[in-house]
PDB file with SEQRES, HELIX, SHEET and CRYST1 records, atoms N, CA, C and O in Angstrom:
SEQRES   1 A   77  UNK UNK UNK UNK UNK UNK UNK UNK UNK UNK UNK UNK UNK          
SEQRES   2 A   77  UNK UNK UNK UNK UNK UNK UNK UNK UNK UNK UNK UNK UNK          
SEQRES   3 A   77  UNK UNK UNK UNK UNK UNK UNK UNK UNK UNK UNK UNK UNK          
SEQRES   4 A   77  UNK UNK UNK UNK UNK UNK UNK UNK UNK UNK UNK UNK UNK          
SEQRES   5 A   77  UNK UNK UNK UNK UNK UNK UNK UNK UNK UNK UNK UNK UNK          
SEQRES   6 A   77  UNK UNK UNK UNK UNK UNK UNK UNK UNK UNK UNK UNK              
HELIX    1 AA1 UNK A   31  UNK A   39  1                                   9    
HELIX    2 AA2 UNK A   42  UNK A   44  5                                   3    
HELIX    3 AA3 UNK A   48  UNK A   57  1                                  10    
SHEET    1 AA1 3 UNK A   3  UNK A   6  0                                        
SHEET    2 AA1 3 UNK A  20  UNK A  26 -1                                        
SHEET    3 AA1 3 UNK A  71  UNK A  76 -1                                        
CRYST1    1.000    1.000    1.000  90.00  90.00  90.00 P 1           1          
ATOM      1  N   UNK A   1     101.487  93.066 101.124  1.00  0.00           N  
ATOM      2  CA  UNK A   1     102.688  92.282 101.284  1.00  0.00           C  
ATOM      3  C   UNK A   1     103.854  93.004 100.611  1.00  0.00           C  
ATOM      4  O   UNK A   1     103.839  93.582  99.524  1.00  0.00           O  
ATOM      5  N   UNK A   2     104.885  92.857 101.485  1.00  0.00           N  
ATOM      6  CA  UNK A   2     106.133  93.643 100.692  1.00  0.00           C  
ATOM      7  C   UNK A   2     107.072  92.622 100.610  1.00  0.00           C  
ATOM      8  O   UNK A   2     107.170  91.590 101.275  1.00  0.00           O  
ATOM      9  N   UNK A   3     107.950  93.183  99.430  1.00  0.00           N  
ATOM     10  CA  UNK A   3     109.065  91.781  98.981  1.00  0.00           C  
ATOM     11  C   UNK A   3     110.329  92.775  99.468  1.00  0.00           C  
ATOM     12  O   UNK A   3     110.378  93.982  99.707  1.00  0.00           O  
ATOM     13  N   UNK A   4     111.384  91.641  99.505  1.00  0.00           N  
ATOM     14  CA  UNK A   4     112.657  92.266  99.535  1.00  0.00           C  
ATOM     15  C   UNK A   4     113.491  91.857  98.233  1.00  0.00           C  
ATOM     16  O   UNK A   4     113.958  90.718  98.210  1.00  0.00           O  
ATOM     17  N   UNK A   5     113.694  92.654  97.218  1.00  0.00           N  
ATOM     18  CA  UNK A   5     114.469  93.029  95.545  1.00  0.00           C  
ATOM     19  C   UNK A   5     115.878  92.937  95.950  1.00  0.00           C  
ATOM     20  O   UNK A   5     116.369  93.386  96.986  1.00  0.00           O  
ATOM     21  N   UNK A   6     116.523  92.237  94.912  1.00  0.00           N  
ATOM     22  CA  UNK A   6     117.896  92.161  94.920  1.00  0.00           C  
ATOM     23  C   UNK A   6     118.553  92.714  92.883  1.00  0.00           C  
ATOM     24  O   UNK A   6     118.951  92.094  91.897  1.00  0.00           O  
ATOM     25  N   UNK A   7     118.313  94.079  93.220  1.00  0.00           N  
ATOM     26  CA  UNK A   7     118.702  94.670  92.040  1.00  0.00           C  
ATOM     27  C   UNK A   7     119.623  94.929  91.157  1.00  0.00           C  
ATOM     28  O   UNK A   7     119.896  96.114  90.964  1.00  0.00           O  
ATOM     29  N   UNK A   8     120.311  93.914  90.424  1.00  0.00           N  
ATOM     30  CA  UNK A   8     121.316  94.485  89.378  1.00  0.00           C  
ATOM     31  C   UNK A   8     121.956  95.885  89.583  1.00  0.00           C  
ATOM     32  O   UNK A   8     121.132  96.706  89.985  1.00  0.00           O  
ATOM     33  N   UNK A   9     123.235  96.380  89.409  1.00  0.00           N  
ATOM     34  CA  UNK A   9     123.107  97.759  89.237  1.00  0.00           C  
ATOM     35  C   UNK A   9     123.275  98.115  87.426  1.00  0.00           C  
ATOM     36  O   UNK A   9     123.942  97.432  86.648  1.00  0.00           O  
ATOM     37  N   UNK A  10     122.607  99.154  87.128  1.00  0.00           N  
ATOM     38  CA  UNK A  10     121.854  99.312  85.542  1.00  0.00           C  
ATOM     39  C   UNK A  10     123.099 100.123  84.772  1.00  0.00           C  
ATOM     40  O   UNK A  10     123.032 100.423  83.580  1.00  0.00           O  
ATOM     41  N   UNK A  11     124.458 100.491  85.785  1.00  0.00           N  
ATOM     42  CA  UNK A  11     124.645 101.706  84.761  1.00  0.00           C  
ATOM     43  C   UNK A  11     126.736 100.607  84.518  1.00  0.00           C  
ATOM     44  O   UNK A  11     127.531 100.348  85.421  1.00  0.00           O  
ATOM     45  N   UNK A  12     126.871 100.297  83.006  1.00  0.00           N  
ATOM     46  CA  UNK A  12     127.529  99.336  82.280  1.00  0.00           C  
ATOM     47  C   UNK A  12     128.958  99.736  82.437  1.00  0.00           C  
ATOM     48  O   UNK A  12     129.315 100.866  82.768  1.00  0.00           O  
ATOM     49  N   UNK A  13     129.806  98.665  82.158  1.00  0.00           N  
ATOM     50  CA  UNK A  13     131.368  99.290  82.160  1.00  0.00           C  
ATOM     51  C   UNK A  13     131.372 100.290  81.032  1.00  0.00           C  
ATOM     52  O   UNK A  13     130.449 100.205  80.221  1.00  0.00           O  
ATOM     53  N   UNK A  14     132.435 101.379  80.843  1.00  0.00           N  
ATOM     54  CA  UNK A  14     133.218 101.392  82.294  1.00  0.00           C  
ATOM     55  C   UNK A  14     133.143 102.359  83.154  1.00  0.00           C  
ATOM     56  O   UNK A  14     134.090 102.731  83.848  1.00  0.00           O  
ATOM     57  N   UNK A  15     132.140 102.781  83.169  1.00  0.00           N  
ATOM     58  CA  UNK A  15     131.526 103.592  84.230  1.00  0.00           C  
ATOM     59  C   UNK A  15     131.205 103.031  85.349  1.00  0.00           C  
ATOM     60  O   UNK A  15     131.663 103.663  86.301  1.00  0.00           O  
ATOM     61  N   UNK A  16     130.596 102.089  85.650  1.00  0.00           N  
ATOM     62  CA  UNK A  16     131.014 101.185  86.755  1.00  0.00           C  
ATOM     63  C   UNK A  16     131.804  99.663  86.668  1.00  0.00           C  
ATOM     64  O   UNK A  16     131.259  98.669  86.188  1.00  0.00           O  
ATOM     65  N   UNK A  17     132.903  99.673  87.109  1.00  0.00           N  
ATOM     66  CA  UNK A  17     133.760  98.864  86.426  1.00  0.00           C  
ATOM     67  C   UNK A  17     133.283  97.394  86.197  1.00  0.00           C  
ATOM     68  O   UNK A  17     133.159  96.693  85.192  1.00  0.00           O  
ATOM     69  N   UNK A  18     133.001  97.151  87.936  1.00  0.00           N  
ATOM     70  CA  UNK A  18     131.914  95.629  88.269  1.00  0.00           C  
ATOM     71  C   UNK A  18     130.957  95.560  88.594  1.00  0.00           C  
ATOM     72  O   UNK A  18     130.598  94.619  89.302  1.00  0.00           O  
ATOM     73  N   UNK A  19     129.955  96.753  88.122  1.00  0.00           N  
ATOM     74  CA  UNK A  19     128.598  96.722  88.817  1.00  0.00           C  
ATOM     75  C   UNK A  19     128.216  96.609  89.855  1.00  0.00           C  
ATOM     76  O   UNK A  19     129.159  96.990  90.548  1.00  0.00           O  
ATOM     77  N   UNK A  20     127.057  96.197  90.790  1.00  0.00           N  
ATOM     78  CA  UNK A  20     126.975  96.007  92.018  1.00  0.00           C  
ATOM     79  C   UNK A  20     125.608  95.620  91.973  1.00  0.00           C  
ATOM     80  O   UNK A  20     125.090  95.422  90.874  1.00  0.00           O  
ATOM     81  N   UNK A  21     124.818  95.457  93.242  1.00  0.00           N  
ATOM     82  CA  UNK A  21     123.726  94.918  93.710  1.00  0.00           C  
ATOM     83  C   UNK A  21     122.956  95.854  94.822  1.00  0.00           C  
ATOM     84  O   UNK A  21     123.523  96.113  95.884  1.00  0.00           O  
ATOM     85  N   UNK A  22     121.511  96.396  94.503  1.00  0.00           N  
ATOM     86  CA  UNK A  22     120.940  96.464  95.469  1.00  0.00           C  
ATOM     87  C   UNK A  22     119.913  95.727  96.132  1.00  0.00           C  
ATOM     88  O   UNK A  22     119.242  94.785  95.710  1.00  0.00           O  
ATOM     89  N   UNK A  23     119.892  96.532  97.667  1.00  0.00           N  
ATOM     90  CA  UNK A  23     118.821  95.215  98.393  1.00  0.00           C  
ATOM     91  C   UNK A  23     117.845  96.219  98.597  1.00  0.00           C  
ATOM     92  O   UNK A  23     118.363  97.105  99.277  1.00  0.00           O  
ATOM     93  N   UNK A  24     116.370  96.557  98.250  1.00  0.00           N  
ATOM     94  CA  UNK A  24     115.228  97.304  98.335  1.00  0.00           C  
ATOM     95  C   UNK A  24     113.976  96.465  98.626  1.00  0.00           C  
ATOM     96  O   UNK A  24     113.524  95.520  97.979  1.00  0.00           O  
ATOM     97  N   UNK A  25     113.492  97.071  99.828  1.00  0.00           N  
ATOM     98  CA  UNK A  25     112.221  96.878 100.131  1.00  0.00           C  
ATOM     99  C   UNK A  25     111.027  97.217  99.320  1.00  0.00           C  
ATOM    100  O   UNK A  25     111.014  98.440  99.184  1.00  0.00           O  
ATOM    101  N   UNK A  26     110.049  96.682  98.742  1.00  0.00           N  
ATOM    102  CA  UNK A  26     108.914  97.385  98.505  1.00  0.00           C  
ATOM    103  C   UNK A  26     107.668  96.283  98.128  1.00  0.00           C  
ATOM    104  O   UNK A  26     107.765  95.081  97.884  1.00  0.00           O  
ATOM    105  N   UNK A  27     106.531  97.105  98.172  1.00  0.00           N  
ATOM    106  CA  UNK A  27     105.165  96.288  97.675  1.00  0.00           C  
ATOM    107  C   UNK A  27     105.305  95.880  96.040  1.00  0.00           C  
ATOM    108  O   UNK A  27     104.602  94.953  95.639  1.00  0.00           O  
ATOM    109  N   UNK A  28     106.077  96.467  95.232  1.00  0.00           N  
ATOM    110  CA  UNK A  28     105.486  96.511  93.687  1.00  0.00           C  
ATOM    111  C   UNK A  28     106.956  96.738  92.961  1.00  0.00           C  
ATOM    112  O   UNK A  28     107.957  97.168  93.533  1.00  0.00           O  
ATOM    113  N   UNK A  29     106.856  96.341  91.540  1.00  0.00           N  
ATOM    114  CA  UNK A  29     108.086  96.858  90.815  1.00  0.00           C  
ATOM    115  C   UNK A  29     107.919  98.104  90.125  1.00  0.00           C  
ATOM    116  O   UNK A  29     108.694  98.410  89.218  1.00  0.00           O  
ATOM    117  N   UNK A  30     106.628  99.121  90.605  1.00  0.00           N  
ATOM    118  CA  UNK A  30     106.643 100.272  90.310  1.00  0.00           C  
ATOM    119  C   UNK A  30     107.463 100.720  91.664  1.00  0.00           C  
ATOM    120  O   UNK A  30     108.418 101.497  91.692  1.00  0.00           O  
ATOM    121  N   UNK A  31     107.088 100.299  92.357  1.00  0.00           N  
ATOM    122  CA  UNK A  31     107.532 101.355  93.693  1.00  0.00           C  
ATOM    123  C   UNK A  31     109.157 101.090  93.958  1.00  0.00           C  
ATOM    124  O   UNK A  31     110.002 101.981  94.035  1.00  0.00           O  
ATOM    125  N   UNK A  32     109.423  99.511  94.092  1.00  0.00           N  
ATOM    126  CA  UNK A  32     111.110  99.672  93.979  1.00  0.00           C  
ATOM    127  C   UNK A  32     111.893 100.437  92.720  1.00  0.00           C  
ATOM    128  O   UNK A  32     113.077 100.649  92.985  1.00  0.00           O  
ATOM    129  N   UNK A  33     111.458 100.903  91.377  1.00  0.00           N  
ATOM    130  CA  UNK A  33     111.772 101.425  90.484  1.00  0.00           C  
ATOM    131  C   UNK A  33     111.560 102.884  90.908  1.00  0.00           C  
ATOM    132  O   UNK A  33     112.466 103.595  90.473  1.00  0.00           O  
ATOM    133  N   UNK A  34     110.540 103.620  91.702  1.00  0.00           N  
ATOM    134  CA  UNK A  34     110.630 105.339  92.104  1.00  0.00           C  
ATOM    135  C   UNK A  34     111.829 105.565  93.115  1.00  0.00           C  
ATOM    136  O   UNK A  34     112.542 106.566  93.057  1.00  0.00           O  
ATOM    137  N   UNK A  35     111.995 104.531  94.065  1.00  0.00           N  
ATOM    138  CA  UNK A  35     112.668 104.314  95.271  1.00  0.00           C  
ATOM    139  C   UNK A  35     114.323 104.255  94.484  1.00  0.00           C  
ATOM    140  O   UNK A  35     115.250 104.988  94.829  1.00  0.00           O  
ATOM    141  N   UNK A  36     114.385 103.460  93.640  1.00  0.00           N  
ATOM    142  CA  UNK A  36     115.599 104.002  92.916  1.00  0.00           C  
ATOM    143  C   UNK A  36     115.929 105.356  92.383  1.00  0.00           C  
ATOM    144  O   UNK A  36     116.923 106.066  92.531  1.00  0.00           O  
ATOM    145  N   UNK A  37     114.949 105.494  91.798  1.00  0.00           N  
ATOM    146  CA  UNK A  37     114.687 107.011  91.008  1.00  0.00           C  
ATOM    147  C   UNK A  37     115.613 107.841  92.027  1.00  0.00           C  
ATOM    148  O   UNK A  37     116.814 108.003  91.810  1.00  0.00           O  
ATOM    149  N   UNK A  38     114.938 108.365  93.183  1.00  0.00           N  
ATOM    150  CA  UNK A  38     115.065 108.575  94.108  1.00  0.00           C  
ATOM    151  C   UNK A  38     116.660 108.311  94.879  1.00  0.00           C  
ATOM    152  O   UNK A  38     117.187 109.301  95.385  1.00  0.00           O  
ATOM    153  N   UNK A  39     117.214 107.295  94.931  1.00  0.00           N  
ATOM    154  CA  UNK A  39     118.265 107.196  95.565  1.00  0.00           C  
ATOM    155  C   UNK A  39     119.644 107.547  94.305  1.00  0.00           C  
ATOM    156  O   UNK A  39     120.660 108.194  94.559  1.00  0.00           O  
ATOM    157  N   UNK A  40     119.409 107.117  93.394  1.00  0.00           N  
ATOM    158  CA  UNK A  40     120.563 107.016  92.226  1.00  0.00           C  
ATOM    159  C   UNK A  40     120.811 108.814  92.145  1.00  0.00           C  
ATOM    160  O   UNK A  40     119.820 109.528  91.989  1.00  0.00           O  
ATOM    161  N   UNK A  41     121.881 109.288  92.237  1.00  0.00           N  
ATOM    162  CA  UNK A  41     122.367 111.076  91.833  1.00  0.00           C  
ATOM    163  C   UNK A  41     122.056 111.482  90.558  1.00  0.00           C  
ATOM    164  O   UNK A  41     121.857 110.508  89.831  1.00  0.00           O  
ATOM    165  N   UNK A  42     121.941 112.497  90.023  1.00  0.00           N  
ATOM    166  CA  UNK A  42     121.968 113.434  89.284  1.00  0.00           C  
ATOM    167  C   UNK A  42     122.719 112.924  88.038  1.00  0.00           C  
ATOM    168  O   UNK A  42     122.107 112.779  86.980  1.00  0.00           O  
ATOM    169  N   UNK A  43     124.562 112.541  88.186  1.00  0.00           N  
ATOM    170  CA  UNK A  43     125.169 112.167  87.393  1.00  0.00           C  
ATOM    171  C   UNK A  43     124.627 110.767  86.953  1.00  0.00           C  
ATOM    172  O   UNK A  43     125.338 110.743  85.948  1.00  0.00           O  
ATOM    173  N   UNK A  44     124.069 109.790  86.894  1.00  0.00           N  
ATOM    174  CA  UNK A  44     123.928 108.579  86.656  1.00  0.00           C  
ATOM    175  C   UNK A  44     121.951 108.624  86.497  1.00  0.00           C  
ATOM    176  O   UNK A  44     121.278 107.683  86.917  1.00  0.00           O  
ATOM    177  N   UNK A  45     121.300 109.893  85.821  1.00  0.00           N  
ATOM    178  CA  UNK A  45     120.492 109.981  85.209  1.00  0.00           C  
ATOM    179  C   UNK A  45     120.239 109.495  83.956  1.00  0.00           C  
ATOM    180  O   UNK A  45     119.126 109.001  83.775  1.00  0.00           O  
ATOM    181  N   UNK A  46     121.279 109.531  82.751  1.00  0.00           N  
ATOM    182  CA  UNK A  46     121.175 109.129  81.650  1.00  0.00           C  
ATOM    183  C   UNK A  46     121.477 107.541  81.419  1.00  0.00           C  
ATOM    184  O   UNK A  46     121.969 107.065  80.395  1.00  0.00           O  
ATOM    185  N   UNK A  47     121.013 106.702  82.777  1.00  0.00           N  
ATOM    186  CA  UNK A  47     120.856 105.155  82.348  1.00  0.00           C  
ATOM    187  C   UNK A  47     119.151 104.776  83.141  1.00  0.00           C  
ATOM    188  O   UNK A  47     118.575 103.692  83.233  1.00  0.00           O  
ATOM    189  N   UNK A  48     118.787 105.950  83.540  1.00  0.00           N  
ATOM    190  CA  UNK A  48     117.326 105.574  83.995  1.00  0.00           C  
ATOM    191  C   UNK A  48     116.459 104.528  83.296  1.00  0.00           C  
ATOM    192  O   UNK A  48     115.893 103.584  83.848  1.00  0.00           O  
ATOM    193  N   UNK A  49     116.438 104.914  81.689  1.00  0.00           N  
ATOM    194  CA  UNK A  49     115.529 103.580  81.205  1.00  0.00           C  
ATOM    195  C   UNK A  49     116.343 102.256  81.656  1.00  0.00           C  
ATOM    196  O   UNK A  49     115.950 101.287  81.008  1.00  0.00           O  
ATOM    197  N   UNK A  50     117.207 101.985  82.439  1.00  0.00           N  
ATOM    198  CA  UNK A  50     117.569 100.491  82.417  1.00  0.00           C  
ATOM    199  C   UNK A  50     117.036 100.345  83.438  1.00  0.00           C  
ATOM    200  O   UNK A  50     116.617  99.188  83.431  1.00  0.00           O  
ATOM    201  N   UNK A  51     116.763 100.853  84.417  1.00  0.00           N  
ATOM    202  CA  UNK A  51     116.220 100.612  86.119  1.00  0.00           C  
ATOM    203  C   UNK A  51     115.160  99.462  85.579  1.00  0.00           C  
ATOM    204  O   UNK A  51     115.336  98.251  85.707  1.00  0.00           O  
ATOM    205  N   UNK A  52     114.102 100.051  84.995  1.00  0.00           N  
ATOM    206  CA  UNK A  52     112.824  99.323  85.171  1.00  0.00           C  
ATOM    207  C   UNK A  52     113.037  97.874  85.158  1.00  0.00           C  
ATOM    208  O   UNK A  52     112.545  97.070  85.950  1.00  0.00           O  
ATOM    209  N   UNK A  53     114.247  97.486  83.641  1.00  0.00           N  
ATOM    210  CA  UNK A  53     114.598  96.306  83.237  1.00  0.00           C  
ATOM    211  C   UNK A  53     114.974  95.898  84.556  1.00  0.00           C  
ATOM    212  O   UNK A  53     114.229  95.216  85.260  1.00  0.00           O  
ATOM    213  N   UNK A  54     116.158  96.313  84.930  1.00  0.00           N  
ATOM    214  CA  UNK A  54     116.825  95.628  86.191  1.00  0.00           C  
ATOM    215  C   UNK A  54     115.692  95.056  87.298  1.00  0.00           C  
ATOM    216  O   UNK A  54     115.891  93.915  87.714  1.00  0.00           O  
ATOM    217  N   UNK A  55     114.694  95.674  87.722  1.00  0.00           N  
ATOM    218  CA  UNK A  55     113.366  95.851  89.022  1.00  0.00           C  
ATOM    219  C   UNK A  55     112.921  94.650  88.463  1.00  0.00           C  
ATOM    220  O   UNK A  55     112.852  93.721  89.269  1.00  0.00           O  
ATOM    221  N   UNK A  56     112.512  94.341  86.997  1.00  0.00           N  
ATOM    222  CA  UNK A  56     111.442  93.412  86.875  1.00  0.00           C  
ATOM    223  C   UNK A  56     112.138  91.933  86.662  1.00  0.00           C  
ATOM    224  O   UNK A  56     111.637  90.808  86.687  1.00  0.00           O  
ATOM    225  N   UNK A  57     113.533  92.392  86.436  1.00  0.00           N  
ATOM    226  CA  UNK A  57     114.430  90.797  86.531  1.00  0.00           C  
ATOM    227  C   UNK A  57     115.249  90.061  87.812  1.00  0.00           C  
ATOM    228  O   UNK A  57     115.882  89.016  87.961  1.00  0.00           O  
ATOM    229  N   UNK A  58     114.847  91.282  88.698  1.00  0.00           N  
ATOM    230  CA  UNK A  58     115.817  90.464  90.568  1.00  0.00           C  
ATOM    231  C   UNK A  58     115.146  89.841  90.794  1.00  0.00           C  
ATOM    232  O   UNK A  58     114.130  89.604  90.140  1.00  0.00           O  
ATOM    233  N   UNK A  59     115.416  89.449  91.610  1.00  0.00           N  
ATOM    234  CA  UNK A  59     115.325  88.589  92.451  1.00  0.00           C  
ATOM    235  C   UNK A  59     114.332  88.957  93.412  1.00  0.00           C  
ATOM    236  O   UNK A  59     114.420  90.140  93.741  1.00  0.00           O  
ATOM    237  N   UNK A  60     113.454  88.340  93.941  1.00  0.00           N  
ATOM    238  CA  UNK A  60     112.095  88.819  95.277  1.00  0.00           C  
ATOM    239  C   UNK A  60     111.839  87.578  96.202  1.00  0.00           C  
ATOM    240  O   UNK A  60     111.635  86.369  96.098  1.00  0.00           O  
ATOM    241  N   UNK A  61     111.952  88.444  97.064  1.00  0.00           N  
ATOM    242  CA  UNK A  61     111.872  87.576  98.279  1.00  0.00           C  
ATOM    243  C   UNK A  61     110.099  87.920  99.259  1.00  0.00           C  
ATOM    244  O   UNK A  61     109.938  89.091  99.602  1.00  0.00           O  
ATOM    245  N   UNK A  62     109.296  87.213  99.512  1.00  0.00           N  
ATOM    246  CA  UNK A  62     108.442  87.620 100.607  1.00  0.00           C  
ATOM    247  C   UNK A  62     108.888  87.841 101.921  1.00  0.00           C  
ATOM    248  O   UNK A  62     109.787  87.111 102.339  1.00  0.00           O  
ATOM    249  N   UNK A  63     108.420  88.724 102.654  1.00  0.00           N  
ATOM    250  CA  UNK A  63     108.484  89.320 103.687  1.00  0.00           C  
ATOM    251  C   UNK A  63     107.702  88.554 104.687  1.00  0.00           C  
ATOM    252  O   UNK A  63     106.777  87.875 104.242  1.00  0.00           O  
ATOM    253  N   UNK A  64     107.861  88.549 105.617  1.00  0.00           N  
ATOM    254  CA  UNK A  64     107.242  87.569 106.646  1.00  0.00           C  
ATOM    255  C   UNK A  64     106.731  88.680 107.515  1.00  0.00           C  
ATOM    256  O   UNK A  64     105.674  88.609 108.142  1.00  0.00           O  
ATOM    257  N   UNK A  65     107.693  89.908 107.517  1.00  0.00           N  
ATOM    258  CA  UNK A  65     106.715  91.086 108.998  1.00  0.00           C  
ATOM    259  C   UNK A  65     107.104  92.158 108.094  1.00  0.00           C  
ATOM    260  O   UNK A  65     108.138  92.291 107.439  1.00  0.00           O  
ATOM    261  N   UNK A  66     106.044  92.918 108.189  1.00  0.00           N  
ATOM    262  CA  UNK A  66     105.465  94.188 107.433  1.00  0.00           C  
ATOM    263  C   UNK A  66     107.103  94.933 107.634  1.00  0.00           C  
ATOM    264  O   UNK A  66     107.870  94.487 108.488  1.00  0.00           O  
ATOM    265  N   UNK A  67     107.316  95.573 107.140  1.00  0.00           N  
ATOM    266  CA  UNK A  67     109.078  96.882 106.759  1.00  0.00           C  
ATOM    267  C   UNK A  67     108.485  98.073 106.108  1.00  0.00           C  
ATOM    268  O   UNK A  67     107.600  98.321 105.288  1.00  0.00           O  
ATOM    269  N   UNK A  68     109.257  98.629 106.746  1.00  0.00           N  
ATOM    270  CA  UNK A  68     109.175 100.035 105.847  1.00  0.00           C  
ATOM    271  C   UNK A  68     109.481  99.998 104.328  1.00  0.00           C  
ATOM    272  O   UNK A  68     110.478  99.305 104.125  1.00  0.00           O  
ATOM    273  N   UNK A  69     109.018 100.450 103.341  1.00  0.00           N  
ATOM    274  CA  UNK A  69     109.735 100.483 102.096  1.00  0.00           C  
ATOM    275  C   UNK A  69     110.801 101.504 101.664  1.00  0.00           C  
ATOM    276  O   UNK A  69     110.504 102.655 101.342  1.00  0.00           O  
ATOM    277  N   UNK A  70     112.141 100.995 101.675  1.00  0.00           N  
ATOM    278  CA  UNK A  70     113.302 101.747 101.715  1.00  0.00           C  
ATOM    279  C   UNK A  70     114.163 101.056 100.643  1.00  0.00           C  
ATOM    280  O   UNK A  70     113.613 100.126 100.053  1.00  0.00           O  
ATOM    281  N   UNK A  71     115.350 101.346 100.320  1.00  0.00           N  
ATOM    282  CA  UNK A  71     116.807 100.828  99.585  1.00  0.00           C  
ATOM    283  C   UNK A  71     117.442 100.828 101.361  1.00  0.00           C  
ATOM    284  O   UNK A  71     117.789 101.749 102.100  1.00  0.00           O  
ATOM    285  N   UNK A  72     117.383  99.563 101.518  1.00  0.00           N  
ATOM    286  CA  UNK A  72     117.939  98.886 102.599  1.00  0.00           C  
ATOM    287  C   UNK A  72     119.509  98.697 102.424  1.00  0.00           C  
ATOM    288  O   UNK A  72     120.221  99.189 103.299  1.00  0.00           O  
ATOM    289  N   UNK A  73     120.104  98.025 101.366  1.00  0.00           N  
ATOM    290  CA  UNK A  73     121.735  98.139 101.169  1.00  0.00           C  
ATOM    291  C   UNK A  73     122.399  98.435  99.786  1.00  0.00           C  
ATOM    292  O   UNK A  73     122.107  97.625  98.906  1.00  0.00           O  
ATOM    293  N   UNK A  74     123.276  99.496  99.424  1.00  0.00           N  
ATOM    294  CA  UNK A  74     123.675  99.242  98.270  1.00  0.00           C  
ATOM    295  C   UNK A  74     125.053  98.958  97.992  1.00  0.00           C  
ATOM    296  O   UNK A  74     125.810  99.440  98.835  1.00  0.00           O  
ATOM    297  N   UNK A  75     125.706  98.211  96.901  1.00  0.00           N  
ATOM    298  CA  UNK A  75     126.988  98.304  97.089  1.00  0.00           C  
ATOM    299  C   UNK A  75     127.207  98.300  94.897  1.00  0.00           C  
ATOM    300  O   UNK A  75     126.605  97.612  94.074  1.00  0.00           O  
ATOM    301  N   UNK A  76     127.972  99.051  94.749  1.00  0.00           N  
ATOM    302  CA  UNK A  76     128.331  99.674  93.594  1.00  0.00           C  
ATOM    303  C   UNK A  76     130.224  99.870  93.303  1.00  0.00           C  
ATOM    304  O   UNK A  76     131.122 100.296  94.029  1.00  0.00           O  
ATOM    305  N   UNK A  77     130.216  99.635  92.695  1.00  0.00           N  
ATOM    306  CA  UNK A  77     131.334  99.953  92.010  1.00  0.00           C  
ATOM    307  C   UNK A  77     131.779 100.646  90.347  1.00  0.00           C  
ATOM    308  O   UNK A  77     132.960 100.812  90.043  1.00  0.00           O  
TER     309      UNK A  77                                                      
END                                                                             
């Protein structure tokens, strides 16, 4: 079963002024946490330990028909 995550974004003012929200597919809060790994750049490496926090406090939704596991929408500021 895969959930759909509604993720905090991890990295604090004022580097991002108002934060934002992602929407990620996945089976586990290991796997939406690599899937970030993965999407977040190079520059915004040194807030990685907050991801995990953020993964294990969204929001999850069940899935009703099997999805690919992806970062489906992000929006950041």
């Amino acid at each position: 079963m895969k959930y759909l995550y509604l993720v905090d974004y991890w990295i604090p003012f004022p580097s991002s002024e108002y934060g934002g929200i992602m929407s990620i597919i996945g089976e586990d809060d290991n796997e939406v946490h690599d899937l970030l790994l993965d999407w977040r750049d190079e520059y915004n490496s040194e807030y990685d330990s907050r991801i995990m926090e953020r993964v294990v406090n969204a929001q999850k939704f069940a899935l009703a028909t099997e999805e690919d596991s992806r970062v489906v929408n992000t929006f950041t500021t």
